[in-house]
C-alpha positions in Angstrom: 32.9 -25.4 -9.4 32.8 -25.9 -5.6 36.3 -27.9 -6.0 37.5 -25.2 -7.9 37.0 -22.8 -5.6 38.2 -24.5 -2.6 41.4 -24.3 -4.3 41.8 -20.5 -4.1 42.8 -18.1 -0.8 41.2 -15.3 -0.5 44.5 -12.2 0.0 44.4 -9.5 2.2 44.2 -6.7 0.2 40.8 -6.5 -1.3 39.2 -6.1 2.2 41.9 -2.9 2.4 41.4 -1.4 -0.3 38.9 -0.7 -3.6 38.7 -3.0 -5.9 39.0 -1.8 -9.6 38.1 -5.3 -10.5 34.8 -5.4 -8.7 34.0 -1.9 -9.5 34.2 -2.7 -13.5 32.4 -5.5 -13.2 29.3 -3.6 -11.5 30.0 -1.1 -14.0 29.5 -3.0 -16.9 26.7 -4.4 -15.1 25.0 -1.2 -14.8 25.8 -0.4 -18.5 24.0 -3.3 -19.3 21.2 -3.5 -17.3 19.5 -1.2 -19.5 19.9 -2.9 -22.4 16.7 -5.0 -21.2 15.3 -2.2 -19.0 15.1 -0.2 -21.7 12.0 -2.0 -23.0 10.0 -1.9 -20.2 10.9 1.8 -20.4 10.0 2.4 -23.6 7.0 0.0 -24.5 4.0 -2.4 -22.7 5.5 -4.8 -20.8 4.6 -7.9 -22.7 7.0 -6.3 -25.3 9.6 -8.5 -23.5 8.2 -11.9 -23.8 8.3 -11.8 -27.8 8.3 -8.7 -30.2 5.0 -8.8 -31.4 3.3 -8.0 -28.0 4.2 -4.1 -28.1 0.5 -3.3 -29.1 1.9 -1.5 -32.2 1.1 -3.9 -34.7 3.0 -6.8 -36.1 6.7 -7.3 -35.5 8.8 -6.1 -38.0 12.3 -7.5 -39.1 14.2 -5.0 -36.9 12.0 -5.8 -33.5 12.5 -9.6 -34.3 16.6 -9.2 -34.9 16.4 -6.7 -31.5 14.6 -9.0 -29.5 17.1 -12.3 -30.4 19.4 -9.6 -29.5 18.3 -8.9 -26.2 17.4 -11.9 -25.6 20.5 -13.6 -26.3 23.2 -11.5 -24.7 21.2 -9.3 -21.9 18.2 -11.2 -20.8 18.6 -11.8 -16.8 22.2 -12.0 -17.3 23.0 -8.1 -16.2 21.1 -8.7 -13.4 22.2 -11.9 -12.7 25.7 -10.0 -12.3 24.8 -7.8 -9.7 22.9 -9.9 -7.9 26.7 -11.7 -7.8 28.2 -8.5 -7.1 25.8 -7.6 -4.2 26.5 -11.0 -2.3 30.2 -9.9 -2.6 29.9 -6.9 -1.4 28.0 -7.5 1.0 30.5 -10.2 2.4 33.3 -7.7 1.3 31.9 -5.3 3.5 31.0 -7.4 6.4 34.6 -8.4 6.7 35.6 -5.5 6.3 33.9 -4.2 9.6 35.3 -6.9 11.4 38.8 -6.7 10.4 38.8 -3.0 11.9 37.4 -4.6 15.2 34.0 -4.3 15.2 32.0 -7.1 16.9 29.7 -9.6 14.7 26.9 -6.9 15.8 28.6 -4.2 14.4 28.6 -5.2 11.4 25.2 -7.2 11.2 24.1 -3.7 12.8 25.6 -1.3 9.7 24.4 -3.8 7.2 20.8 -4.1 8.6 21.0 -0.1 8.6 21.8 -0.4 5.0 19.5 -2.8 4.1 16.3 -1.2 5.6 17.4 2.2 4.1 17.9 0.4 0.2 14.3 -1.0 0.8 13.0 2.4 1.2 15.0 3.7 -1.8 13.4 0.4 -3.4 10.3 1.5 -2.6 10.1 5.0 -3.8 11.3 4.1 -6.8 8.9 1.9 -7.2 5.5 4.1 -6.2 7.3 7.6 -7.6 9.3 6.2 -10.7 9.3 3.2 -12.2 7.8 -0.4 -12.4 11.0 -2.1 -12.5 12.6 -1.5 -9.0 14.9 -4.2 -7.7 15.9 -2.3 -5.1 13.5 -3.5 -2.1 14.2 -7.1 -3.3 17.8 -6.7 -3.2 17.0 -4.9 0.5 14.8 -8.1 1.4 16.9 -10.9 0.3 20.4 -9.2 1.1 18.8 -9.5 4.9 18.4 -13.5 4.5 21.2 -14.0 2.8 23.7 -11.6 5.3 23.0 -14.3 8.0 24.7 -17.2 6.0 28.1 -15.2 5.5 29.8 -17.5 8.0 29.2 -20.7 6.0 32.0 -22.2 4.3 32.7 -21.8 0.6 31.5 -25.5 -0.1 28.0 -24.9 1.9 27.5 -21.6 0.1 27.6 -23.2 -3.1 26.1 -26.0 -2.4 22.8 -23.7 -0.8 22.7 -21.7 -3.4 22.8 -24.9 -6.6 19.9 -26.7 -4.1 17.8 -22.9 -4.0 18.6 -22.4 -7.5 17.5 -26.0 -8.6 14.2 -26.1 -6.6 13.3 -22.5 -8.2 14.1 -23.5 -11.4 11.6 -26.8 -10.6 8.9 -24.2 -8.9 8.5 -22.4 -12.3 8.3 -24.9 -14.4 5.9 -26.7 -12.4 4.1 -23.2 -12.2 4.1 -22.1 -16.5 3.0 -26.0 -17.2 -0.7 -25.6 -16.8 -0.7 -22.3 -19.4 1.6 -25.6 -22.3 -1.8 -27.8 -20.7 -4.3 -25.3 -21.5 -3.2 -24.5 -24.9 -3.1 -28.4 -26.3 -6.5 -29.6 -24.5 -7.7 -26.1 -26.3 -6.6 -26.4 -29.7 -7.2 -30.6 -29.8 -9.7 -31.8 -31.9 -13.2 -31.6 -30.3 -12.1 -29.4 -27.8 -14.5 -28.9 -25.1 -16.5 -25.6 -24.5 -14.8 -25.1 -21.4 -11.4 -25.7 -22.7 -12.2 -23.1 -25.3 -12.8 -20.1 -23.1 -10.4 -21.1 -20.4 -7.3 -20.9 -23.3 -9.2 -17.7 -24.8 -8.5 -16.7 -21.4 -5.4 -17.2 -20.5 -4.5 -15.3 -24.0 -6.5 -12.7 -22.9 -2.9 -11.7 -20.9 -1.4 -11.5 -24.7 -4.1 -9.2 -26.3 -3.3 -6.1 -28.2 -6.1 -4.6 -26.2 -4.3 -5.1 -22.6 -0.9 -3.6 -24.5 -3.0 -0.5 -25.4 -4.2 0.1 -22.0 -0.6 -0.3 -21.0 -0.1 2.8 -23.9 -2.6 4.8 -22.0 -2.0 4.6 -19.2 2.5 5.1 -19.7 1.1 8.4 -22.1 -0.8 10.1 -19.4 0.3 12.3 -16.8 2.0 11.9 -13.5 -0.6 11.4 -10.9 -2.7 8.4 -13.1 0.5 6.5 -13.4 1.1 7.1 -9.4 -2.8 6.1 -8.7 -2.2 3.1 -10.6 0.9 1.8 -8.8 -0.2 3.0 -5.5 -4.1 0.4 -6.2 -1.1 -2.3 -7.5 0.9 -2.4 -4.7 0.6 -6.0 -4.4 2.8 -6.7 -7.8 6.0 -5.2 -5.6 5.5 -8.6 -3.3 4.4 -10.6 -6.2 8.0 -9.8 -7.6 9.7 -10.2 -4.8 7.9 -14.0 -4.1 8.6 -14.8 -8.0 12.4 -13.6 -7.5 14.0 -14.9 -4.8 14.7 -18.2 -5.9 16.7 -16.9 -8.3 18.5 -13.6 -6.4 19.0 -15.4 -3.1 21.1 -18.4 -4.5 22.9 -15.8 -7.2 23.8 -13.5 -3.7 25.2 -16.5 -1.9 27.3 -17.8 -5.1 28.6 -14.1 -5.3 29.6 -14.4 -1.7 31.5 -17.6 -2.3 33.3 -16.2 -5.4 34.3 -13.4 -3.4 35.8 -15.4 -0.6 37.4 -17.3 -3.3 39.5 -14.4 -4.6 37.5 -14.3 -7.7 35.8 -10.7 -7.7 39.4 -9.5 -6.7 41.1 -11.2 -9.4 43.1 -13.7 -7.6 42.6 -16.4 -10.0 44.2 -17.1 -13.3 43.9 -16.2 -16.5 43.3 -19.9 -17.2 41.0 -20.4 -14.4 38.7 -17.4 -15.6 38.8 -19.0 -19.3 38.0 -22.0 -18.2 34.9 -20.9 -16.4 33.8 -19.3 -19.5 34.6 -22.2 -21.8 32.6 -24.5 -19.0 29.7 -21.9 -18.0 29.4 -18.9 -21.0 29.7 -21.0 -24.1 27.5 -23.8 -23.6 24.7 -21.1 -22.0 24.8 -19.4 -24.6 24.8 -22.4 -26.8 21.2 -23.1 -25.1 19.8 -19.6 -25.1 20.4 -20.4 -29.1 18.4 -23.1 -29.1 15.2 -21.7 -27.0 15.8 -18.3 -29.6 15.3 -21.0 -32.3 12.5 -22.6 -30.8 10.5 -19.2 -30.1 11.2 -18.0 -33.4 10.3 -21.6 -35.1 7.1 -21.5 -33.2 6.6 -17.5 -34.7 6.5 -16.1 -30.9 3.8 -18.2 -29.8 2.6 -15.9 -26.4 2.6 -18.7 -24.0 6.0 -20.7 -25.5 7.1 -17.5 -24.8 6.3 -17.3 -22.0 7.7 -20.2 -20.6 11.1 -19.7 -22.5 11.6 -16.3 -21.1 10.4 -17.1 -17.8 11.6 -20.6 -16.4 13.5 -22.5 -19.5 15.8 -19.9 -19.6 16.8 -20.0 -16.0 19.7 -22.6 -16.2 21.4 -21.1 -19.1 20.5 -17.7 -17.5 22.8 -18.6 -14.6 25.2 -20.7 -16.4 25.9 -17.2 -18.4 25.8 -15.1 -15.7 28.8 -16.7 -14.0 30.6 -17.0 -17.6 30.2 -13.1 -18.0 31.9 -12.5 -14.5 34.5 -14.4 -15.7 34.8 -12.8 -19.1 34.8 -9.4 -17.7 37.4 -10.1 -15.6 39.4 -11.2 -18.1 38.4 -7.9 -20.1 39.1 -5.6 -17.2 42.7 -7.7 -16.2 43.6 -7.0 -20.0 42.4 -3.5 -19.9 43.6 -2.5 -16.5 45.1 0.7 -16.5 43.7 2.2 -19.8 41.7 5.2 -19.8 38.1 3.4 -20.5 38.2 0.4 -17.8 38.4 3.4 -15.5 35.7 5.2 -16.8 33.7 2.0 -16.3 35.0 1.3 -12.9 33.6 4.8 -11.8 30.4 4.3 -13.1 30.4 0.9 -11.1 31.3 3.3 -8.0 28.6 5.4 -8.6 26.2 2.3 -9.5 23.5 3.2 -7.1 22.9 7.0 -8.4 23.3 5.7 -11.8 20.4 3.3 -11.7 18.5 5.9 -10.4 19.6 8.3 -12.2 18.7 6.1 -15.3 15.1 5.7 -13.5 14.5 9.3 -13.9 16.0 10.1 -17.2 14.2 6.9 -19.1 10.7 7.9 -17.6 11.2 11.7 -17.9 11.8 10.6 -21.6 9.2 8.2 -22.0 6.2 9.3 -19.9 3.3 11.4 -20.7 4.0 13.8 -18.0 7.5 14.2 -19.8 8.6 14.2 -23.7 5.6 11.3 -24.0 8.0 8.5 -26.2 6.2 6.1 -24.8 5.4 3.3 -27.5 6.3 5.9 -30.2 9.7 4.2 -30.9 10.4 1.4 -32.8 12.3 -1.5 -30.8 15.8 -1.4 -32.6 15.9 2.6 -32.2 15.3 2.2 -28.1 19.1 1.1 -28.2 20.4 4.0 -29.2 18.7 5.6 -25.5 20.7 2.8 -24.4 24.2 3.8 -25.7 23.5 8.0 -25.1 22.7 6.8 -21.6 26.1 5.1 -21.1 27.9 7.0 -22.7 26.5 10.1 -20.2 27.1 7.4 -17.5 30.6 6.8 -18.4 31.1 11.0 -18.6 29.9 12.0 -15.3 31.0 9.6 -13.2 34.5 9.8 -13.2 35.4 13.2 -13.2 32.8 13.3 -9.9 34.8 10.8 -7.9 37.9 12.4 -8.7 36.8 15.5 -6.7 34.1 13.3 -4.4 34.5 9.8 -2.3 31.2 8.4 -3.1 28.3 9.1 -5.6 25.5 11.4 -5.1 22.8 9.0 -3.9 25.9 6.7 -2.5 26.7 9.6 -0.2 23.2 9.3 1.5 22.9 6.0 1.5 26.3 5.8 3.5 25.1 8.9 5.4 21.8 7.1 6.7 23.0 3.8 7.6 25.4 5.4 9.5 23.3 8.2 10.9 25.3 10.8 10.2 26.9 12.8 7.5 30.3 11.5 6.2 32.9 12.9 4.9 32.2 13.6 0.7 34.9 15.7 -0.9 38.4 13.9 -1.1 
């Protein structure tokens, strides 16, 4: 890949201009996002390790099929994309700056403004929305990684394989002791000890810690807000357990951008080559974990470990194979009424995550219409496509009349301390 790459120049124009290809691809990625959002949304959070963890009784059919689902064509992979997209913007950006004449200070000074701004977006959506918020990670590890936009292409890549490799070590190292646990537990003359330390760890599987999960997502406004504000230490806990993954994902998106390939310089034969190298055999894998979990009939802790830290090398090997399928979907479709509708919605990325934030709980909460848990896994999907397809509504006939989104507007407006200019 790093050869590859080396190959390509980077042309003037995208750091002039918009680019339609960058925009689609964050607007797919924003599309998609919620395809595995949507569960965390809609049901207890162990719903997303395996389908028979909602607390709603044993998995049906349709919650196994929507689970492989997920699992096989969303899982990570949206938001390994704009983890991608945010290293190349954030490189996009930064050259930008300095190609109008701004010092290196300049622009470290407008990013830093945006960055401490996004982490507190990140974390009021956190405290007054939702659980989910990647926001103040994004904030966090765009910081680190801003400071290596200087390296070379090859260095870049090279940091980000290394980060990505020792992560991927970390978590297995990390989920082995739960595999441990569960054989010296259920051998043969298992000890006492062994006995209650896997009942335990299971304990984190039960029906009963899904229920409370119910509870508490069916109440009103200020129980939910007392219980995130008593577990503020989960926000850190995410952001320690993620940025072996974001961080090298950021600094790959910042080499594919100086590459030319978010601005699609390359080929049509170099994209399908990185799918055929990257996507296919990914995918290939996640097929064979899906197997495995299903084989095993969602055992909680294989799970567990599948979803968690097997998964991360396919996880990334797709997420570079859908940026290069997209952009051979969005050079094909270039022009046509719909890859601008998702290339506005990728515009307006930042107030439609948001805006999704406050839709999805105002549906799903008790102190709004109270869905939580109350619908079956398949049927959550079809939140998904009424979403996008409101998504795909709005947003373009708004930034044919505005420059920027809603909540882009003042984010723009705060980092650079004043208000700019909105209507076109």
């Amino acid at each position: 890949m790093a050869a590859q790459i080396d190959t390509i120049q980077l042309t003037g124009s995208p750091l002039d201009s918009r680019s339609i290809e960058m925009d689609a691809l964050r607007g797919f990625a924003v599309l998609g996002i919620l395809a595995m959002n949507i569960i965390d949304f809609g049901l207890p959070a162990n719903a997303y390790i395996a389908p028979g963890l909602a607390g709603t009784g044993p998995a049906s059919a349709g919650d196994i099929a929507a689970w492989i689902g997920a699992f096989l064509l969303f899982d990570g992979k949206m938001r390994g994309l704009f983890s991608l997209l945010f290293g190349a913007s954030m490189m996009l950006i930064a050259e930008r700056s300095e190609r109008a004449g701004m010092t290196g200070g300049s622009a470290a000074t407008i990013h830093y403004r945006r960055m401490g701004w996004l982490a507190l977006f990140g974390l009021a959506h956190y405290f007054l929305l939702w659980r989910g918020d990647i926001l103040f990670l994004y904030a966090v590890i765009g910081s680190v990684a801003f400071t290596m936009r200087k390296a070379e292409t090859r260095s870049l890549i090279i940091a980000a394989l290394c980060i990505y490799g020792g992560g991927f070590l970390l978590l297995w190292l990390a989920m082995a002791p739960l595999l441990l646990a569960q054989s010296v537990g259920t051998a043969p003359g298992a000890s006492a000890a062994a006995v209650a330390h896997l009942e335990d760890v299971l304990a984190g599987f039960s029906d009963g810690l899904a229920r409370q999960d119910i509870a508490l997502y069916q109440s009103g406004y200020a129980d939910i807000l007392r219980f995130r504000l008593a577990d503020w230490q989960r926000l850190f806990s995410v952001l320690f357990n993620s940025a072996f993954e974001t961080f090298p994902l950021m600094l790959l998106g910042m080499a594919l951008m100086r590459s030319g390939f978010m601005t699609g310089a390359w080929s049509p034969r170099q994209y399908r080559l990185m799918v055929a190298a990257l996507f296919v055999p990914g995918f290939a894998l996640y097929v064979l974990l899906a197997w495995a979990d299903v084989r095993s009939g969602f055992d909680p802790i294989l799970s567990l470990n599948i979803v968690a830290a097997w998964s991360l090398l396919p996880r990334l090997m797709m997420s570079l194979g859908y940026a290069a399928l997209l952009m051979l979907a969005i050079r094909a479709g270039q022009g046509t009424a719909i890859i601008a509708r998702v290339a506005a919605a990728g515009r307006a990325a930042f107030s439609n995550y948001l805006g999704t934030s406050l839709v999805m709980t105002t549906l799903f909460y008790g102190y709004g219409f109270g869905l939580f848990a109350q619908v079956p896994r398949p049927m959550l999907y079809f939140f998904v496509l009424g979403m996008g397809a409101f998504m795909l509504l709005w947003s373009k006939p708004w930034l044919d009349r505005y420059r920027y989104g809603p909540l882009e507007w003042l984010w723009r407006s705060l980092a650079r301390g004043r208000p700019q200019p909105i209507r076109r």
